[in-house]
N, C-alpha and C positions, 0 to 999 in steps of 0.2 A: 884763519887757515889759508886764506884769499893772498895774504901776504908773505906768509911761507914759501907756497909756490910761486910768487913774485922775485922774493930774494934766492930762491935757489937755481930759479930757469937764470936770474943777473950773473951766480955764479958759475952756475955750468949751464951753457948755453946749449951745451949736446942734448940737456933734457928738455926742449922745447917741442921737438916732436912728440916725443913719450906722452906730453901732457895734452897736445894737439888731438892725440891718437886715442886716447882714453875718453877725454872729454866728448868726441865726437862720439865714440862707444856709446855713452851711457845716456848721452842727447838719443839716439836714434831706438835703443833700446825701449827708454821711457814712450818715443813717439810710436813705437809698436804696441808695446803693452797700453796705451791710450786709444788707439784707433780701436784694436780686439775688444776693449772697454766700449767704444760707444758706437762702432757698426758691426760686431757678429751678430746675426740672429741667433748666436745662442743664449745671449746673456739678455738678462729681463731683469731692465731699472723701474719699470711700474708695474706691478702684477693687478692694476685695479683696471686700468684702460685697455691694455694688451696681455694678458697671461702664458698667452702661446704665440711670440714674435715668430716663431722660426714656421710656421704655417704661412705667416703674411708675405714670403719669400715666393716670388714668383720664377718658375722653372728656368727661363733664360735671364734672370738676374745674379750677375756673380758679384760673391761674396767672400772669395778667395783671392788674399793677395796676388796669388801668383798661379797661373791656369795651364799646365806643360801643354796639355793637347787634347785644351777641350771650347768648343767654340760654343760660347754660350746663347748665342744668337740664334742656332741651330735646334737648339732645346725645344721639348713639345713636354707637355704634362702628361704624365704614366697614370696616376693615381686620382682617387675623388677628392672633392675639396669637405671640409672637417667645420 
């Protein structure tokens, strides 16, 4: 398959982007879908040591890619601890 799109960017060179632009798609895709894999605390890969990850989240610890207009630093604990 590796070779396909070898001889066909050789013959149309236009399609070098296209393939540039895809490729890097589906790199950064995978490297999202792999971080939510092994840093959300929602998700639990050993239920024997930790059962309830998302309780071990401390209140100014962020866990979201991406924060519009929340300073985490700021954060105080509302609730008891479990």
């Amino acid at each position: 398959m590796l070779r396909q799109i070898i001889n066909q960017a050789k013959k149309h060179p236009s399609l070098i982007p296209l393939f540039v632009f895809i490729g890097a798609g589906g790199t950064g895709a995978v490297l999202y879908v792999t971080r939510l894999a092994l840093f959300n605390p929602d998700v639990c890969w050993d239920k024997k040591n930790n059962p309830e990850p998302w309780n071990k989240v401390a209140p100014n610890e962020q866990y979201k890619f991406f924060a519009v207009n929340v300073d985490y630093s700021k954060l105080k604990k509302e609730g008891p601890d479990f």
